[in-house]
KOLGU-116985 format. One record per atom (N, C-alpha, C): x, y, z; residue in one letter. Coordinates in steps of 0.001 Angstrom, whole numbers, plus 500000, padded with zeros to 6 digits. Example, Ala and Ser with C-alpha at 12.3 -4.5 7.8 and 13.67 -1.06 7.14 Angstrom:
% KOLGU-116985
513190494310507800A512300495500507800A513200496700507800A512850497750507080S513670498940507140S512900500030507870S
//
This chain:
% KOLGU-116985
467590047571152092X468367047662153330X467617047042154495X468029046123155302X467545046002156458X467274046933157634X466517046897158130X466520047984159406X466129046928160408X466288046065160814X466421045434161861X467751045342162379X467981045935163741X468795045902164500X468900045801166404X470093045612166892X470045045387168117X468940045857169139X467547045661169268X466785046046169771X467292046935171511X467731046548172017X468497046945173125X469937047692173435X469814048685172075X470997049372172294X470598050843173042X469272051068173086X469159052286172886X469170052979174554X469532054461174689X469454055142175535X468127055080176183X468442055193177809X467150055257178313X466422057049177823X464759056082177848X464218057224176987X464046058606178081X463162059610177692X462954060298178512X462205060084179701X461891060631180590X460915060585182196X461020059102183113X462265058569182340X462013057642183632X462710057643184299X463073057368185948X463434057541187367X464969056794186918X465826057242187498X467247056601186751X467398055754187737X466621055603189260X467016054017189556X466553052829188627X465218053144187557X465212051764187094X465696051966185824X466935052444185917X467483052527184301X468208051627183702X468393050355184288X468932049279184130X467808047798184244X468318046903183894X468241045377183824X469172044748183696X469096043441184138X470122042186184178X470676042371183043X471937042623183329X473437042842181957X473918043847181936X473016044954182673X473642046093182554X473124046847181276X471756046345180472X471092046992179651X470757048003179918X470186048888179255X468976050220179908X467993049675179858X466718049829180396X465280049260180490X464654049894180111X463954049877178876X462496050734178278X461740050351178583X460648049145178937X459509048699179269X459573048546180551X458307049100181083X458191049233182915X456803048378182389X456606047926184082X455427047658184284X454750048282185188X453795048984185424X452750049739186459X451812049248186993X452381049349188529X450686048493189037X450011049786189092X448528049305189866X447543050137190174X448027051132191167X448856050916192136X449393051841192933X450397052604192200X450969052527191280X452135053038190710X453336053128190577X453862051990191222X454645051404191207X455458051037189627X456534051533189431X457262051070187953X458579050039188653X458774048861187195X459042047705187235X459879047565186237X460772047426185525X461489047046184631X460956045557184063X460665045354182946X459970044102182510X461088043206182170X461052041799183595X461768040450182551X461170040120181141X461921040100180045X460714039790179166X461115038055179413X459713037573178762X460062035637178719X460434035469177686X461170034214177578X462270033665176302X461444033477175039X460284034110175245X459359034122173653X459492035140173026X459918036133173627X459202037463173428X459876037949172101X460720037424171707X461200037879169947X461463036468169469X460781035599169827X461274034233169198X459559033701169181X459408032522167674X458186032096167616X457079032593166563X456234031668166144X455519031614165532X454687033159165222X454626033689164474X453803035241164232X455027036207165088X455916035790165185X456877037329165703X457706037542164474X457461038509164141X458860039077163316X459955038942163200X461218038855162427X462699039215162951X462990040204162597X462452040930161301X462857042237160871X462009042358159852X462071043976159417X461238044218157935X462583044970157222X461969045104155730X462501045375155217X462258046016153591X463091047391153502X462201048573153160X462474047887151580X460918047761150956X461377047497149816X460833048672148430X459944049332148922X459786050517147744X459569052133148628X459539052911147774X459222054388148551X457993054901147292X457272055200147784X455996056004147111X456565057806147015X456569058031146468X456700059366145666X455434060072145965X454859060513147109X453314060847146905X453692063102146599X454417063598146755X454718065028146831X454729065768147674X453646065376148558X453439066160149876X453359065125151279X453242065753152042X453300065270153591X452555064193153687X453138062931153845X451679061974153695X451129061485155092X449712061753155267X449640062305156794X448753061006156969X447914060455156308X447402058972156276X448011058228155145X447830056532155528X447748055886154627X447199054327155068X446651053384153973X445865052502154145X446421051192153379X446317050275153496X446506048809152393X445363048254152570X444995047884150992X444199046988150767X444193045956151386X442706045157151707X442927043821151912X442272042755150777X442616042138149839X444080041726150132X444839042334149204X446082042258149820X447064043185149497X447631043906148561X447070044936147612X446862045388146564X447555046524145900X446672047483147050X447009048550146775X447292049173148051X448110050559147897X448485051464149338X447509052595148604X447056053231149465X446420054831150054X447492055462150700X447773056732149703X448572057717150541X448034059063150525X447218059829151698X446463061144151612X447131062058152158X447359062987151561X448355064181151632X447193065348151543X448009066255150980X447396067786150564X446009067731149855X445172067441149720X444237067903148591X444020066095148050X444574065734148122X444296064234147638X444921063180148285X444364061907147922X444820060338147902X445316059975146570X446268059584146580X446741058893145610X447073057039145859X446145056191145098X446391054894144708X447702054736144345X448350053210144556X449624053059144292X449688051353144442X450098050461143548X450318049016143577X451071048848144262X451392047797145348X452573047295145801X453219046451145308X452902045645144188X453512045187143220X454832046356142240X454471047164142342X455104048226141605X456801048240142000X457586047667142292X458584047875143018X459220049816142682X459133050347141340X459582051361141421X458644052413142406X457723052539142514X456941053268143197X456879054375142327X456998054351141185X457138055969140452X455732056553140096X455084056062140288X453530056984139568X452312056240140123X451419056984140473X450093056143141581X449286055757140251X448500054667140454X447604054237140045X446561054815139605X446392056116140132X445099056736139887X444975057746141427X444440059139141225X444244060088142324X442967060662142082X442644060520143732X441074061130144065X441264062292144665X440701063606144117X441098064884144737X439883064715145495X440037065437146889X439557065400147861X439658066685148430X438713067416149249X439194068261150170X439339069895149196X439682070576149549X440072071451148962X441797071254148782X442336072122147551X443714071688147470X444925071985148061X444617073179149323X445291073496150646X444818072371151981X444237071912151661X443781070751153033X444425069546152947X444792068883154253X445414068295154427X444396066829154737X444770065679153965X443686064218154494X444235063762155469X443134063636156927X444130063081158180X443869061759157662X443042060980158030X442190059489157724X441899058956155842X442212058125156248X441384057264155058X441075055548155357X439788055340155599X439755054168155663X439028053485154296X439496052075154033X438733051146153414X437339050603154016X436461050298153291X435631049357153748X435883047964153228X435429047153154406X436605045853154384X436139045118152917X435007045547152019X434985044723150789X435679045395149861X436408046492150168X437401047163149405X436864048112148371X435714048235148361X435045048879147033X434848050192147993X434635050831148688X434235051993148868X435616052671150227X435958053562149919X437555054518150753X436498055559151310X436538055702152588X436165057045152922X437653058114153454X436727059812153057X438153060151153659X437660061203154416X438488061467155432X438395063089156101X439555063345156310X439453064999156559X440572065510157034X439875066845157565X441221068253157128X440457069766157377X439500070364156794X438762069648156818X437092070062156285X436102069768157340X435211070016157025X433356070093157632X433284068458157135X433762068102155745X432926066951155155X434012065517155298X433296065123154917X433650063466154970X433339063206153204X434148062348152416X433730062137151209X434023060650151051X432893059966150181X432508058852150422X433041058082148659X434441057527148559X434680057059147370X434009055898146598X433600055783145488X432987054711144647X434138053695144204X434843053035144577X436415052380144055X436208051730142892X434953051074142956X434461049743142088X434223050459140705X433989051597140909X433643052638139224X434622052438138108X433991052363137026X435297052484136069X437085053506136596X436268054775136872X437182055801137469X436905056003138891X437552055793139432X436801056305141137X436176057742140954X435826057896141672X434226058926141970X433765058828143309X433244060281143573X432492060231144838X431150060412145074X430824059420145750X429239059036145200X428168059267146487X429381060257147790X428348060697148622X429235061524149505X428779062624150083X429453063651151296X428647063727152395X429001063723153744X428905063806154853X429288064706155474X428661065550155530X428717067301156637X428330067430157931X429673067816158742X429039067692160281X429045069212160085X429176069395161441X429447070877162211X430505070955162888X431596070001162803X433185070938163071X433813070835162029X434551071454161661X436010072194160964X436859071239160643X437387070128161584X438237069314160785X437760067707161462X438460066845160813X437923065326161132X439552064510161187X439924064182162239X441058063748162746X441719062653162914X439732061756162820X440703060297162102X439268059111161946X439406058614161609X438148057717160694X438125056067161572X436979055149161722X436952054430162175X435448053623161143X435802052132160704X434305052076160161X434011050228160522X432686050121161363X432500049076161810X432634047945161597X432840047010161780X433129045634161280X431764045014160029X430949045663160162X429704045345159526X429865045883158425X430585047056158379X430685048352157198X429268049302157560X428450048981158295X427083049902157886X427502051383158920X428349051389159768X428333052785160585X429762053149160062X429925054593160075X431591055144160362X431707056165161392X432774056129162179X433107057098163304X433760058030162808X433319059192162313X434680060490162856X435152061239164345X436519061404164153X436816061871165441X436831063021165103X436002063930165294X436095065209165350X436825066457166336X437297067519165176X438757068624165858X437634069458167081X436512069498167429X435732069604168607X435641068722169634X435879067681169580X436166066668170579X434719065370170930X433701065477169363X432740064814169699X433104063708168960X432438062672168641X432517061490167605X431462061182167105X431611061957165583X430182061335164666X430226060116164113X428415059509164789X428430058420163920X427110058182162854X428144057943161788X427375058303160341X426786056818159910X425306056707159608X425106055913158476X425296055634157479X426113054774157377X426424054965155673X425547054419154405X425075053957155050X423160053066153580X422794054658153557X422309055194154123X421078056173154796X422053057545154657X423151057834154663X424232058485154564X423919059874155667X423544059527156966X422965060160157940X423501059873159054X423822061391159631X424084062024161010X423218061220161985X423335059768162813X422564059175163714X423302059439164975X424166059908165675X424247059921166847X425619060795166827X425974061529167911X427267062118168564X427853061489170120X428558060976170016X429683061020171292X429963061714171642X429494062302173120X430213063737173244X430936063266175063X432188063970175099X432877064081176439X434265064238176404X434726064096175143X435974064692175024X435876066772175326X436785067248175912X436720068254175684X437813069208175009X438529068467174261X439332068888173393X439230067955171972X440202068225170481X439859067508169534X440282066066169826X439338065216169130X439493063503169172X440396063422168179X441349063061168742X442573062725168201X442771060931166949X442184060154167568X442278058324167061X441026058258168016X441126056782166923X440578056144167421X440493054277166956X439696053211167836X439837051983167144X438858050991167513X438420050074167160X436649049862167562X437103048337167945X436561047747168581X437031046634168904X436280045151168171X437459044113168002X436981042926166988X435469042778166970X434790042920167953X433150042470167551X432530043238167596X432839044912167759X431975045804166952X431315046212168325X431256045800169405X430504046830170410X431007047466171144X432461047702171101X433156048948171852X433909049872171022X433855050809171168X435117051987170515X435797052479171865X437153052796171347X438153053154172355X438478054885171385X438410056015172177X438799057104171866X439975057725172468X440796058880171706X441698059165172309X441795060776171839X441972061981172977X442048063304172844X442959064140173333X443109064726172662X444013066386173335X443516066827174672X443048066494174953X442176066796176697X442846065778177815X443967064932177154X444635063797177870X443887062536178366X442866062276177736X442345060731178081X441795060370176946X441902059134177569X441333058154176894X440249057498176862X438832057282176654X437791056920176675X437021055563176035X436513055058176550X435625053804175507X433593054042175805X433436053447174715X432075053643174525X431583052333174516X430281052538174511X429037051347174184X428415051549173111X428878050791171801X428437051208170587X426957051119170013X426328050108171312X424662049905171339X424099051112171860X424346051223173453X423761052543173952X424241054013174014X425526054079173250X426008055591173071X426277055693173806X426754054976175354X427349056128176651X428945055255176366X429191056268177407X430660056286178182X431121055252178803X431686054023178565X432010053020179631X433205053733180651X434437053829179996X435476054136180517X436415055441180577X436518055753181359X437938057166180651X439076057012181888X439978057024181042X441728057024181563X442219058438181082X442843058988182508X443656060271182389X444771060234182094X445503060883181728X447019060818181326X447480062390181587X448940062710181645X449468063828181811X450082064357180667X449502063636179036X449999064272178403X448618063839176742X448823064714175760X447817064592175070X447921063220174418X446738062648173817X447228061506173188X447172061419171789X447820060857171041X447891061403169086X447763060137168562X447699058796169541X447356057324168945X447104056570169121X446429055495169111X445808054275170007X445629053381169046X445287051862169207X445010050318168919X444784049798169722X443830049179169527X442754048216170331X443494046320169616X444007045617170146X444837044328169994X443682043484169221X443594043050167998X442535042601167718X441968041047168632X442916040326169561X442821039698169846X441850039954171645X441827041034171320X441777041502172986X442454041742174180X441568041957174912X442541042778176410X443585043773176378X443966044022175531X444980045054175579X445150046234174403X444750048003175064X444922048598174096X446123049511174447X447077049839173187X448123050123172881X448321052154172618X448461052998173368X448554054308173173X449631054763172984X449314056097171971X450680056795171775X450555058389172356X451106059071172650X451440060053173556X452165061241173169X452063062485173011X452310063484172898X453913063430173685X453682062891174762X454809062905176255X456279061935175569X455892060997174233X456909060246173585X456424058891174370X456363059026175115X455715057394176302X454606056460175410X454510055152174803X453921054236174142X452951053629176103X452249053906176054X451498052753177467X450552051695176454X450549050797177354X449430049497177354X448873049137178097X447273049540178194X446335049239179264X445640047871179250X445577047396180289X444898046368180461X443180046706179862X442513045969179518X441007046531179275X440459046342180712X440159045237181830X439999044863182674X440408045319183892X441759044964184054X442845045507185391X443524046888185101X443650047148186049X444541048601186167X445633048703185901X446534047519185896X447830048013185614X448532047867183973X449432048451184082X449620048747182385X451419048108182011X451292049077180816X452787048619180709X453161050335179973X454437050751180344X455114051860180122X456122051452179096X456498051858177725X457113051695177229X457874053105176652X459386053014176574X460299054031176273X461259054177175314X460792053925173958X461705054013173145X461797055339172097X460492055661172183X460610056912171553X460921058108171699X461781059376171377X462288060403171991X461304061935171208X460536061502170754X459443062698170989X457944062132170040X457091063140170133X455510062500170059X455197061440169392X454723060434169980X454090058923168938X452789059687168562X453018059292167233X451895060410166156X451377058985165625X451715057331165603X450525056383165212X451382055065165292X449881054439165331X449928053390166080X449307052030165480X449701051080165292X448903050020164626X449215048321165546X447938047562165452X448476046247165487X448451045458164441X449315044667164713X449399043255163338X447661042572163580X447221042073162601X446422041428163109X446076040549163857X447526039417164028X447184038612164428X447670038522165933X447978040017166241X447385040661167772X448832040305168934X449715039890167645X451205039269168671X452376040671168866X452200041165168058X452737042853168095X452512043944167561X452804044975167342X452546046153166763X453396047297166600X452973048055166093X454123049656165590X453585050763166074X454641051160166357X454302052689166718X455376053744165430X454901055068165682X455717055907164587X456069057322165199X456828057917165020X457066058979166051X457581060248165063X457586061592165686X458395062763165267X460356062441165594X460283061638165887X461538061247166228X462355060363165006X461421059680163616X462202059367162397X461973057916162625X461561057274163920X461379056131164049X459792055193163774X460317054067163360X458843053230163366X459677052057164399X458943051612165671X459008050658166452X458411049815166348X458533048098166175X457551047419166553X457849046367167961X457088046308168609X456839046130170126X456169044757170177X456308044133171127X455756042391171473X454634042791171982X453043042260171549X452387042480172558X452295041691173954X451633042311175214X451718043527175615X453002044302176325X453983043783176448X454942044118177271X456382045024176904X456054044535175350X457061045866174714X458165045285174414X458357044031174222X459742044018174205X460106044265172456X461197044980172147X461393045853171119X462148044543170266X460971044585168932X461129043703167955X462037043930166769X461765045489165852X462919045914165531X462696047046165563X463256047705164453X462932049395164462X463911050028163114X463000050854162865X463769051551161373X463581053513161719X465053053602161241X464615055268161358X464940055967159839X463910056372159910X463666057114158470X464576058515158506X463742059083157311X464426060639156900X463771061654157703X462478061696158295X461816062745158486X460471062143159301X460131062808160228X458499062460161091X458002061326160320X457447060592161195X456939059569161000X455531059243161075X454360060010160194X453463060397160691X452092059667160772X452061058284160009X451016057564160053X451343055929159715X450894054854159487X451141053640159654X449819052923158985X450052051656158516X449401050675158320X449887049629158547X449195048115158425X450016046718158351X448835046167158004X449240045340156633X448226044762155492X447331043372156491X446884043083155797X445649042186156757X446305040368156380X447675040246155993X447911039470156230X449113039660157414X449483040475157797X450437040661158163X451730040530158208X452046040980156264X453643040696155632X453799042180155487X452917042984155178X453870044659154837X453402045364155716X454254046431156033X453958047825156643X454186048620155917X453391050371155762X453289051104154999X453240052462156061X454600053108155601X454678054532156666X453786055109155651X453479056596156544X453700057661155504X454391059001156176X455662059718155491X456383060419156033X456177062038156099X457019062560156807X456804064318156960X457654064192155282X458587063601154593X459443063945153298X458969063327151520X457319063646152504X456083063574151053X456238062384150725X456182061360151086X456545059781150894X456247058743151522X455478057867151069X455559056726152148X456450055772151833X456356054838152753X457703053518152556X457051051805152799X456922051656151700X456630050174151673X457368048971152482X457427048384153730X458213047400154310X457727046173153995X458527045285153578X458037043606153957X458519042927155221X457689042732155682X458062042049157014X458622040786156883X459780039957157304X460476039271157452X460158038251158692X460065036869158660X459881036072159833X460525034990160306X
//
């Protein structure tokens, strides 16, 4: 089935001022623009903005993964292989070749079998998956093994781990920890080397930027933060009036992409102050991804929807609404599939269309 449709049909979303509830035609307007004073803007978009080279026209759902339970992360290989879907107690492997989606490839129990996996990342040579979730630990997969195996654990001192980040080098990984610090683990040395601390609620996401010396954080405490991945401090923090549950850093730069408790998608300038407000979602953006090649991205919501958005200005590329919460996201490293994973124990394989 296609799920690309009239990008501009939709009701204006929630919290915005009903004088700018329009644009030229008599549309509703989801994308504002914000200056530094605060000022909101209804965005002309330019005659590119769904037309051209690396934009999408639509995706299109071509398998469903059967995973059983809530699939609260998930990952694609690069190159494009396999999906990661981490639920309850495990990850389960799955081909995308498979068109039936009926049976995973192989499952790594993880966690205890009441715990839920928030994160799972690859390391970019594909041989080693780390995972966290509601645990103390971090578990460190062997992929390359005859059988996968876990061939190392990582124990902090909080309770749960909320979402995973691992350097462009592969040698460090970030957890965002349900205390609000960010461990960063050696992974040669398989050692506790440093904490981020200034969140004061749990670290919600997070996303490290193309050359490896910034991380951008995001918390239940309503901001948003970036670091100096050399000297451990604080470069930046942005407040918000509502918690945040998702973020992407544009691999191309200047612009990172948040999702919001409040349903509100913003896009901050890295540099300048002013942003972009986007309104299509009608309750919490729970995740967030960019394409790689940094021209748009998805968001996923409790609302059944996956959006994908022009970078930076939002103009709404297509959109699919599922059966149930929409609770995590990927987009393969060529940038032809997207991979939900849903509140209805399932993820959904898309091919993107151009």
């Amino acid at each position: 089935p296609q799920v690309g449709f009239d990008p501009h049909s939709h009701m204006r979303g929630p919290g915005i001022p009903s004088g700018l509830a329009s644009i030229p035609g008599g549309k509703p307007a989801y994308s504002f623009h914000v200056s530094a004073d605060g000022q909101m803007q209804p965005v002309p978009f330019p005659p590119d903005a769904l037309i051209g080279p690396g934009i999408p026209r639509h995706a299109r759902q071509i398998s469903t993964l059967g995973h059983g339970e809530v699939v609260c992360a998930v990952t694609i290989s690069n190159p494009t292989r396999h999906v990661y879907t981490g639920g309850k107690g495990c990850v389960k492997v799955w081909d995308i070749r498979d068109p039936a989606g009926k049976s995973p490839v192989s499952q790594l129990d993880c966690l205890n079998r009441d715990n839920y996996i928030r994160s799972c990342k690859l390391l970019p040579d594909g041989r080693t998956l780390i995972v966290g979730g509601e645990a103390s630990t971090l578990s460190i997969w062997d992929l390359a093994a005859p059988t996968p195996r876990i061939k190392a654990e990582l124990t902090s001192s909080a309770p749960a781990c909320y979402a995973l980040a691992i350097s462009p080098d592969s040698k460090v990984c970030f957890s965002c920890c349900s205390d609000g610090n960010i461990a960063v683990w050696d992974l040669h040395n398989q050692t506790l080397v440093r904490q981020f601390q200034g969140h004061t609620d749990g670290a919600s996401c997070i996303d490290i930027s193309h050359d490896g010396m910034k991380l951008w954080t995001g918390g239940l405490d309503n901001t948003v933060r970036s670091w100096d991945l050399r000297e451990g401090r604080q470069l930046q923090q942005h407040d918000f009036t509502s918690q945040i549950f998702s973020l992407g850093y544009c691999p191309t730069g200047e612009w990172l992409a948040v999702g919001m408790e409040s349903s509100n998608v913003e896009v901050l300038h890295c540099m300048k102050p002013d942003k972009y407000q986007l309104h299509l979602h009608e309750s919490c953006v729970l995740s967030l991804k960019f394409a790689h090649c940094g021209k748009w991205f998805v968001s996923t919501g409790k609302d059944n929807l996956l959006n994908a958005w022009r970078t930076p200005y939002g103009a709404s590329i297509f959109q699919s609404k599922e059966s149930s919460s929409v609770l995590s996201c990927d987009i393969s490293g060529d940038d032809k599939y997207i991979v939900t994973g849903s509140g209805d124990k399932k993820a959904t394989v898309y091919e993107v269309i151009y």
